[in-house]
Biopython code that builds the backbone (N, CA, C, O; Angstrom):
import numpy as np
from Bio.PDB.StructureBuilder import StructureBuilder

atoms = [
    (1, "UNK", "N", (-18.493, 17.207, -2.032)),
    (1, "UNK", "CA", (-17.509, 16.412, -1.352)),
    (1, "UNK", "C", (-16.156, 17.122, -1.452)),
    (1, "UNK", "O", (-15.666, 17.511, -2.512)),
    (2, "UNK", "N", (-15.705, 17.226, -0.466)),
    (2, "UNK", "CA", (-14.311, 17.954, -0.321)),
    (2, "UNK", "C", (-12.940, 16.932, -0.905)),
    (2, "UNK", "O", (-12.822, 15.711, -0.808)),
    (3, "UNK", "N", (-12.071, 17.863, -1.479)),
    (3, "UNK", "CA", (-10.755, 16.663, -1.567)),
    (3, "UNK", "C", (-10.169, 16.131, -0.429)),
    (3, "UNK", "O", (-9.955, 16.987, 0.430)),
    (4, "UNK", "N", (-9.851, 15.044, -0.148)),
    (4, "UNK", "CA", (-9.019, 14.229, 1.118)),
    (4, "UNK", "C", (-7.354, 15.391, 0.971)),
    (4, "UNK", "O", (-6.727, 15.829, 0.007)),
    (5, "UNK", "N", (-7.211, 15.490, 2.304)),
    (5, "UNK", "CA", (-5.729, 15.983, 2.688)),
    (5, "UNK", "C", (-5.006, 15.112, 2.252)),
    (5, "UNK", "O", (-5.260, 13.992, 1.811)),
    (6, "UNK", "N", (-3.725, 15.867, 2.438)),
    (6, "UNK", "CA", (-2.139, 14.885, 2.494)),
    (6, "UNK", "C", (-2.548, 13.942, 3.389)),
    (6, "UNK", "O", (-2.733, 12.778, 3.033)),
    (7, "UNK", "N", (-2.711, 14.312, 4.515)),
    (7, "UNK", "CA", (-2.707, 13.297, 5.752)),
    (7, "UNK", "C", (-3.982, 12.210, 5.636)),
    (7, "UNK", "O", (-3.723, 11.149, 6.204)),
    (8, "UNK", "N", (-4.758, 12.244, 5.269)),
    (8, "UNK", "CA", (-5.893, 11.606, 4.670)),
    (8, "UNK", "C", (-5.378, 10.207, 3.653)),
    (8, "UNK", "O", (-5.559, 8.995, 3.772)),
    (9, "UNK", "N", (-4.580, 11.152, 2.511)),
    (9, "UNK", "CA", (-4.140, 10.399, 1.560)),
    (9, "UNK", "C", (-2.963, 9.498, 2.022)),
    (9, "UNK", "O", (-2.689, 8.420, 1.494)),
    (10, "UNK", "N", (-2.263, 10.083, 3.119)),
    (10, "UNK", "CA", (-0.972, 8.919, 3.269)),
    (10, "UNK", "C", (-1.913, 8.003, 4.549)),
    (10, "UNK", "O", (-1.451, 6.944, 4.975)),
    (11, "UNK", "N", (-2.822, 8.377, 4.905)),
    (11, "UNK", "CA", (-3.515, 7.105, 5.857)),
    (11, "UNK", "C", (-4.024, 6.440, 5.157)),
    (11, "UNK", "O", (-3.868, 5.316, 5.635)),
    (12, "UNK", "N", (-4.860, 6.322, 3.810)),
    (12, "UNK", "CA", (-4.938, 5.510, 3.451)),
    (12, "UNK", "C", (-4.076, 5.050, 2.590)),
    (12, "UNK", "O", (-4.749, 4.220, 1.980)),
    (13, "UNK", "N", (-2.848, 5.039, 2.057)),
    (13, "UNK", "CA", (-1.847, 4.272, 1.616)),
    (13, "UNK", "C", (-1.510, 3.939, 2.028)),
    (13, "UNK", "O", (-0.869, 2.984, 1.590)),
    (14, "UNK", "N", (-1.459, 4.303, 3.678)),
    (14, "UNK", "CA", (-0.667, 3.192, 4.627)),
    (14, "UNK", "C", (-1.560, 1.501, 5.099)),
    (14, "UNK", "O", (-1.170, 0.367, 5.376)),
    (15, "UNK", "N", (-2.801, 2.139, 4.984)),
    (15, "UNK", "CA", (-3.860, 0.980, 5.116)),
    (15, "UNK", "C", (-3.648, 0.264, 4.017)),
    (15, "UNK", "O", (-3.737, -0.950, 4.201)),
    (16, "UNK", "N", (-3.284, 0.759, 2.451)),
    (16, "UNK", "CA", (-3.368, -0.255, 1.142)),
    (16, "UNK", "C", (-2.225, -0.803, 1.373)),
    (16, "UNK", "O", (-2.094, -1.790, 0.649)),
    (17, "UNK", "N", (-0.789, -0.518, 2.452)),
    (17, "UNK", "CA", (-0.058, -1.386, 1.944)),
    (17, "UNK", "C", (0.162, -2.287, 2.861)),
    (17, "UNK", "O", (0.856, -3.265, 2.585)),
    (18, "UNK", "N", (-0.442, -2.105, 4.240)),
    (18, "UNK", "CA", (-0.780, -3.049, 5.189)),
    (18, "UNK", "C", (-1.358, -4.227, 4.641)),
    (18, "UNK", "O", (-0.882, -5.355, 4.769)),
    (19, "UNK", "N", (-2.665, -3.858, 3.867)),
    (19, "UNK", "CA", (-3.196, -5.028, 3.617)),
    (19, "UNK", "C", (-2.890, -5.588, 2.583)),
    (19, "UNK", "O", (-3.086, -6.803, 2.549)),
    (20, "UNK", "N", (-2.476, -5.115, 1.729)),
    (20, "UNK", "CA", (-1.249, -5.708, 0.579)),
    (20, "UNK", "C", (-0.363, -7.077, 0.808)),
    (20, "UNK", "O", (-0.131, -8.019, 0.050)),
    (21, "UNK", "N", (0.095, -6.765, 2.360)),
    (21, "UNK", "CA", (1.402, -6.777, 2.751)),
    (21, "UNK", "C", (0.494, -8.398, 3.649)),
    (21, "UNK", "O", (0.855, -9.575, 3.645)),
    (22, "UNK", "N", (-0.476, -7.875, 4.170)),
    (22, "UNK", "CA", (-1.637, -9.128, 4.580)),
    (22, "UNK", "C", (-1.791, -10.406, 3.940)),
    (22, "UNK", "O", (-1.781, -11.584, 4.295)),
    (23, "UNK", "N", (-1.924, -9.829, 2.985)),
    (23, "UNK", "CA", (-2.723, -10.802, 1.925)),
    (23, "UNK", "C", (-1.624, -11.528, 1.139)),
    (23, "UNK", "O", (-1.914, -12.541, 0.502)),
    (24, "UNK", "N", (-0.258, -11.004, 1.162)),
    (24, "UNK", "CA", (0.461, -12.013, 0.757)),
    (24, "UNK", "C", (1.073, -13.042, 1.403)),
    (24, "UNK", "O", (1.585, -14.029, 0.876)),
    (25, "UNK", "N", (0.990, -12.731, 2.790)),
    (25, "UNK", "CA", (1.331, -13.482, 3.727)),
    (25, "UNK", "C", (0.485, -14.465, 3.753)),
    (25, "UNK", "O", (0.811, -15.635, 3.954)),
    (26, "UNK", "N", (-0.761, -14.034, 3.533)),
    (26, "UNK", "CA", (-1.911, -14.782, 4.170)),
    (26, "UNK", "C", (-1.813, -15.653, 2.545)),
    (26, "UNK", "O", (-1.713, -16.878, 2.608)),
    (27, "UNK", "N", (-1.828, -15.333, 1.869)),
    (27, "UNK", "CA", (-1.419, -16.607, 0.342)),
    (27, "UNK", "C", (-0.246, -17.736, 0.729)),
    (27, "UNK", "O", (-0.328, -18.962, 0.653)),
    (28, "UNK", "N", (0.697, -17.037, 1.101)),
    (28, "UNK", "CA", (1.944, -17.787, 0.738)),
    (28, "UNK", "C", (1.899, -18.704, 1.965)),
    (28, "UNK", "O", (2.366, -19.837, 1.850)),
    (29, "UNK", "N", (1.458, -18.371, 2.942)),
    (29, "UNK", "CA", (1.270, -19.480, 4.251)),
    (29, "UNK", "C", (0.143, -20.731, 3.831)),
    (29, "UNK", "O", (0.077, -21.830, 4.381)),
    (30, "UNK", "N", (-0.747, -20.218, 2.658)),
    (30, "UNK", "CA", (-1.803, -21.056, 2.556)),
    (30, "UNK", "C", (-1.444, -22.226, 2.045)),
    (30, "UNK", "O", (-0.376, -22.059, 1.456)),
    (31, "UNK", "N", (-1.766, -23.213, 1.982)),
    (31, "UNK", "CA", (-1.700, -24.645, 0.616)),
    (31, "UNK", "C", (-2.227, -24.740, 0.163)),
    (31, "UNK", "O", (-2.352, -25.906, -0.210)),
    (32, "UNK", "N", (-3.239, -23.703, -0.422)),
    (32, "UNK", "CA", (-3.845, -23.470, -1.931)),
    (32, "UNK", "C", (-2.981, -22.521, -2.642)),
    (32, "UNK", "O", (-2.421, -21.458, -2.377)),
    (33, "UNK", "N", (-3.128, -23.606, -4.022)),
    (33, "UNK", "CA", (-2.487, -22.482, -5.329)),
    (33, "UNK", "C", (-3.162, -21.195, -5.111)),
    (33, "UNK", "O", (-4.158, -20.833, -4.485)),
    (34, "UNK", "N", (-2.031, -20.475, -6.044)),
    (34, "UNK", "CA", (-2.017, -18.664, -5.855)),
    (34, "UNK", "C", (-2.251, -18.368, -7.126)),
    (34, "UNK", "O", (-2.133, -19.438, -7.723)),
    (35, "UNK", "N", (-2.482, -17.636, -7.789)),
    (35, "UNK", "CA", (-2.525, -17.374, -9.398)),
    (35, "UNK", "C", (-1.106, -16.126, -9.207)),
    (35, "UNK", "O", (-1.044, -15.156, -8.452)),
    (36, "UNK", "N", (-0.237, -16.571, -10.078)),
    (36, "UNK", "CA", (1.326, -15.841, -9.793)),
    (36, "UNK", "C", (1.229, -14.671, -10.442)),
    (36, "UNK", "O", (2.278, -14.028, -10.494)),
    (37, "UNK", "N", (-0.130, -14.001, -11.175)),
    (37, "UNK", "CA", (0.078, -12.921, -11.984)),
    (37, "UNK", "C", (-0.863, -12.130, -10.788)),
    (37, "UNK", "O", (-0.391, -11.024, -10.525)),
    (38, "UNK", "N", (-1.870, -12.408, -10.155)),
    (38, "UNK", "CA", (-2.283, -11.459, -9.510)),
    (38, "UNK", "C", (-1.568, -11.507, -8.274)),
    (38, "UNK", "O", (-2.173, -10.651, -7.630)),
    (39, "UNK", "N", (-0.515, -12.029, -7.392)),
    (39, "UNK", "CA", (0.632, -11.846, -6.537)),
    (39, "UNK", "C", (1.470, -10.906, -7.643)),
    (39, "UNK", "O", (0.660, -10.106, -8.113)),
    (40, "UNK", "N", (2.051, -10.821, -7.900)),
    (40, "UNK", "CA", (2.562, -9.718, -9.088)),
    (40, "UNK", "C", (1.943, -8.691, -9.148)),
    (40, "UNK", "O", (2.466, -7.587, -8.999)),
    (41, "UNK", "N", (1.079, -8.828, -9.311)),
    (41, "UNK", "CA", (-0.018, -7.181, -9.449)),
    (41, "UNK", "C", (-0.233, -6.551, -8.363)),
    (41, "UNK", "O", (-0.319, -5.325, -8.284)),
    (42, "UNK", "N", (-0.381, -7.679, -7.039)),
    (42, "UNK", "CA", (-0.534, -6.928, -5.872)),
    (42, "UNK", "C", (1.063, -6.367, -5.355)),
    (42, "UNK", "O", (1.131, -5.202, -4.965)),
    (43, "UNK", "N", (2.239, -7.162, -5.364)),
    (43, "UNK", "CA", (3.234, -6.115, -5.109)),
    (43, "UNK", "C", (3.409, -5.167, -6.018)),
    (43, "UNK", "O", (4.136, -4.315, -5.508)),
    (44, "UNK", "N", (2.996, -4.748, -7.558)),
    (44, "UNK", "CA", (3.458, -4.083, -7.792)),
    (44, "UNK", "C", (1.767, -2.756, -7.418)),
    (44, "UNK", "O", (1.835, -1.714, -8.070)),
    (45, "UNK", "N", (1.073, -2.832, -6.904)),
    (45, "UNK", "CA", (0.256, -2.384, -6.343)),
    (45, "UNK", "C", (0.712, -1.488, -4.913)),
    (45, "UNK", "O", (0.254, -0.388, -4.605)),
    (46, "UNK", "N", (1.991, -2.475, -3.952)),
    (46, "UNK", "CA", (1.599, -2.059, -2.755)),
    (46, "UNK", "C", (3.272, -1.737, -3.231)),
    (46, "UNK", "O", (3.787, -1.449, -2.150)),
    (47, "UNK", "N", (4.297, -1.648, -4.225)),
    (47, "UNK", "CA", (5.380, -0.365, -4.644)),
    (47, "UNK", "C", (5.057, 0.607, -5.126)),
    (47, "UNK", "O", (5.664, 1.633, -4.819)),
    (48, "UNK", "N", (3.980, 0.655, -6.063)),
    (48, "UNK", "CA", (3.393, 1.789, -6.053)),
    (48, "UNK", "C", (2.922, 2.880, -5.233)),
    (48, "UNK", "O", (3.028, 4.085, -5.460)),
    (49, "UNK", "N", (2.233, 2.131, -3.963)),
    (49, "UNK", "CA", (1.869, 3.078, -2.871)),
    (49, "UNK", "C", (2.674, 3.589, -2.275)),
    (49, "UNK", "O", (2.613, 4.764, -1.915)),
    (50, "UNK", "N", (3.853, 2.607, -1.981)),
    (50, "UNK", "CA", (4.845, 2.898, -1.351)),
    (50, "UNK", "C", (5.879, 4.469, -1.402)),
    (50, "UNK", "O", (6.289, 5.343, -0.638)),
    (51, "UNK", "N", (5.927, 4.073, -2.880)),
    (51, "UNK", "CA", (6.734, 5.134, -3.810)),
    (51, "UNK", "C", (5.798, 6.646, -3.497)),
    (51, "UNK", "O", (6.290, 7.768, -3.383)),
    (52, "UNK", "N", (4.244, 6.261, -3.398)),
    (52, "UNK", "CA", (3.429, 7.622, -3.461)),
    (52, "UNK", "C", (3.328, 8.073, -2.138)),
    (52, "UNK", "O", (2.999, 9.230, -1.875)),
    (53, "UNK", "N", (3.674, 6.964, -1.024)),
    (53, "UNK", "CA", (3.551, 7.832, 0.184)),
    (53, "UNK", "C", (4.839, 8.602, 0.691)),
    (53, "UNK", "O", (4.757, 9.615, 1.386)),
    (54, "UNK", "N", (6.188, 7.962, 0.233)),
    (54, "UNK", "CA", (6.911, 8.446, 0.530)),
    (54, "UNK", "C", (7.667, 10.044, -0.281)),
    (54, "UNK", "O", (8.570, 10.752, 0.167)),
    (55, "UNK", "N", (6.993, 10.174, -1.391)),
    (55, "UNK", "CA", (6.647, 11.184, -2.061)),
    (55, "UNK", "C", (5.759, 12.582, -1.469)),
    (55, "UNK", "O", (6.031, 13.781, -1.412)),
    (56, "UNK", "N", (4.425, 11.659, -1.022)),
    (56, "UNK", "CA", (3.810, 12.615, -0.209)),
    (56, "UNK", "C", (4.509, 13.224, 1.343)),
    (56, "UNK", "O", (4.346, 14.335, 1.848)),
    (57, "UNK", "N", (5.367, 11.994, 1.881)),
    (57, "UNK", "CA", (6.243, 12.538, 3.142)),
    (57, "UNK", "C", (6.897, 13.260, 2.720)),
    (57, "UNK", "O", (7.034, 14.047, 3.657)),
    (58, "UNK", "N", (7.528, 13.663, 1.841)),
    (58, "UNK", "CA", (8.738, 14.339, 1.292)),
    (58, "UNK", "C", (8.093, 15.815, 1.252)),
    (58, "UNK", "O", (8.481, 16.830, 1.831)),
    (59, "UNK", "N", (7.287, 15.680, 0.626)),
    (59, "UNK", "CA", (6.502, 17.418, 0.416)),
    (59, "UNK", "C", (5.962, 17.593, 1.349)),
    (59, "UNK", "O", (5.508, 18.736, 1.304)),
    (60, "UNK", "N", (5.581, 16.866, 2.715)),
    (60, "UNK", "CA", (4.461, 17.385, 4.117)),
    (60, "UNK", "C", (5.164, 16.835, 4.819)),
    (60, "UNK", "O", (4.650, 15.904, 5.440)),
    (61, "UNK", "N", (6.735, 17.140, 5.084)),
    (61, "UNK", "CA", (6.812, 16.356, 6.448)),
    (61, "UNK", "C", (6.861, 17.208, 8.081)),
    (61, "UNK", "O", (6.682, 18.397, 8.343)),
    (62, "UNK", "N", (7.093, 16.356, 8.732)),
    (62, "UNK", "CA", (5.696, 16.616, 9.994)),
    (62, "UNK", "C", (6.818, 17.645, 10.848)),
    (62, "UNK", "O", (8.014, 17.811, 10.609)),
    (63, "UNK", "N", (6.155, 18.125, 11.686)),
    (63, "UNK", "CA", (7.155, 19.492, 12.615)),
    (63, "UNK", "C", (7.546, 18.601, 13.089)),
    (63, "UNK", "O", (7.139, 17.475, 13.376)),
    (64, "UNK", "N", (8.669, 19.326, 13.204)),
    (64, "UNK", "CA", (9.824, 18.728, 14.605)),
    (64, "UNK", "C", (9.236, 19.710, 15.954)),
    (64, "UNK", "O", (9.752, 19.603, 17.067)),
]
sb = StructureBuilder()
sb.init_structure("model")
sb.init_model(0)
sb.init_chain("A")
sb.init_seg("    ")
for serial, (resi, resn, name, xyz) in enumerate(atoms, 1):
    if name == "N":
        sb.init_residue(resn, " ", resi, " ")
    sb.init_atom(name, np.array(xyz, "f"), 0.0, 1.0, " ", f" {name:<3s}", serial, name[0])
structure = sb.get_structure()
């Protein structure tokens, strides 16, 4: 199995923070309780990615 590219790797961080970004919406609209530690875990889940994709833009960014 080959390693995933840059471009590989920031597509799927962009997918983890989409759905990150999903799923809290999709909680906080709900009227069922949330458990407040795993909302916590998931933003600090989808700053994490955040921080790593824009890291990865920084070292590969795209031709002008």
């Amino acid at each position: 199995m080959e390693p995933r590219s840059d471009r590989q790797e920031m597509a799927l961080l962009a997918i983890l923070i989409a759905c990150g970004e999903k799923a809290i919406e999709a909680f906080q609209a709900s009227d069922n309780p949330v458990d407040s530690d795993f909302l916590a875990e998931l933003q600090r889940v989808i700053e994490r990615s955040r921080d790593e994709l824009v890291a990865l833009r920084q070292a590969n960014p795209e031709p002008s």
